[in-house]
C-alpha positions in Angstrom: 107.5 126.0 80.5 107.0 123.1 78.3 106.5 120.1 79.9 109.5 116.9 79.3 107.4 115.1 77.1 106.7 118.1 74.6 110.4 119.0 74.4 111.4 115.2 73.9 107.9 115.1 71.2 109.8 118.7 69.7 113.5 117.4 69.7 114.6 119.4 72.3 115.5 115.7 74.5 116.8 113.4 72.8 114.6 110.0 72.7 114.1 106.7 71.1 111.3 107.2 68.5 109.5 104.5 67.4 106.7 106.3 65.6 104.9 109.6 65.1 102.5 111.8 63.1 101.7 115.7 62.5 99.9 115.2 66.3 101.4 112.5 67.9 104.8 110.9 69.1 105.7 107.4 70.6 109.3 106.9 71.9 110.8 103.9 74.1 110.8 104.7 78.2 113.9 105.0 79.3 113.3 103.2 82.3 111.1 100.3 81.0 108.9 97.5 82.2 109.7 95.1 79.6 111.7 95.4 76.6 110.0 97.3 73.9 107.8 99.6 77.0 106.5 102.8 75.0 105.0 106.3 75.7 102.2 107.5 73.2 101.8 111.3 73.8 99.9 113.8 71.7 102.0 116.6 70.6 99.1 118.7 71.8 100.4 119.6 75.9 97.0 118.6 77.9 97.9 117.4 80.8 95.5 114.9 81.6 94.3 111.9 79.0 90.5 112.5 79.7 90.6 116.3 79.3 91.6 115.9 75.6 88.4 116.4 73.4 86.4 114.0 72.3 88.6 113.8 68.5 91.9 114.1 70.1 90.8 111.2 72.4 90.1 109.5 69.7 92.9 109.9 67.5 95.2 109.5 70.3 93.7 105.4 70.5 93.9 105.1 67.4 97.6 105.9 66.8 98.1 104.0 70.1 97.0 100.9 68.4 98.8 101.2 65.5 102.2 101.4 67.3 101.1 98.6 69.2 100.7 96.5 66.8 104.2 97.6 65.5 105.6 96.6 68.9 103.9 93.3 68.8 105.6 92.4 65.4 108.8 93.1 66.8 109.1 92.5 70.5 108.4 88.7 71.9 105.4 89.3 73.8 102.1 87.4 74.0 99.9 90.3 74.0 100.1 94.1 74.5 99.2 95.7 78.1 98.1 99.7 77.9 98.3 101.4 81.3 96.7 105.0 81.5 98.0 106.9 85.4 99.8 109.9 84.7 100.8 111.0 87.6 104.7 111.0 86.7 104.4 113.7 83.9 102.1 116.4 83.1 101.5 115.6 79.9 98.7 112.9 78.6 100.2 109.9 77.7 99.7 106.0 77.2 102.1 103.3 78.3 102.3 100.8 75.9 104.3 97.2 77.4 104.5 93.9 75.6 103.3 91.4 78.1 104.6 87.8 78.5 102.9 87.4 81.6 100.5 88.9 84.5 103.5 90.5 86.3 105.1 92.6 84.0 102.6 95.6 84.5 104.5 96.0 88.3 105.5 99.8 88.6 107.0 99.5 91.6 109.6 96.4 90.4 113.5 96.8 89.0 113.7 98.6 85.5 114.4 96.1 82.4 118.6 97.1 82.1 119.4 98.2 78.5 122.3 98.8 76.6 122.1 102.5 73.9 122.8 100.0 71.3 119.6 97.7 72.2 117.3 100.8 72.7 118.7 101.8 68.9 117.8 98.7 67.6 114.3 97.8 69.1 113.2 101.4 68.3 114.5 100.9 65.1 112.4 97.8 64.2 109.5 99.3 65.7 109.8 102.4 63.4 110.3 100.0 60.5 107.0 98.3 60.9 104.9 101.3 62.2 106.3 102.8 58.4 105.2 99.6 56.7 101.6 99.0 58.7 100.4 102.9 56.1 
């Protein structure tokens, strides 16, 4: 069985994209950090970030940084934090979360509250500049 993260990457879950490729897919976590908190997964099902090969590894980074730097544009943040665990999903996958300060990478505290409509429009802007960085 395919694992959340490919059938959200495939359509099957509905999510908030904010950018993708033929081999990879970044949509909002539902249950974010900080406003504008993103998932970077290959489209690829590995489950675990350092068993991808040495190009996919690669590639993966680099369309990690690009949506970054879309985030950044958008989202009020003073710098981007990346977190690599993967314990919640197996699937490979990057957290991408705008930072303001040293405490917003915190797991364990309460979930940034969002409205559907605020989702829609910060993925939205993200998508917009992740289109315009080509």
């Amino acid at each position: 069985m395919a694992s959340i993260f490919s059938r959200i990457a495939q359509g099957e879950i509905p999510s908030w994209k904010v950018a993708e490729d033929e081999k990879h897919y970044a949509f909002l976590d539902i249950n974010p950090l900080t406003e504008g908190h993103t998932l970077v997964i290959p489209r690829k099902e590995i489950d675990y970030v350092f068993d991808l090969d040495e190009p996919a590894y690669s590639e993966l980074f680099l369309f990690a940084r690009k949506v970054a730097r879309a985030i950044q544009s958008q989202v009020d943040c003073i710098r981007m934090g990346m977190v690599v665990y993967g314990l919640d999903v197996p699937h490979a996958h990057i957290h991408l979360i705008p930072l303001k300060g040293q405490n917003d990478i915190d797991f364990s505290k309460p979930k940034v509250q969002l409205s559907q409509e605020r989702f829609r429009d910060i993925a939205s802007a993200i998508l917009k500049a992740f289109q315009e960085l080509d």
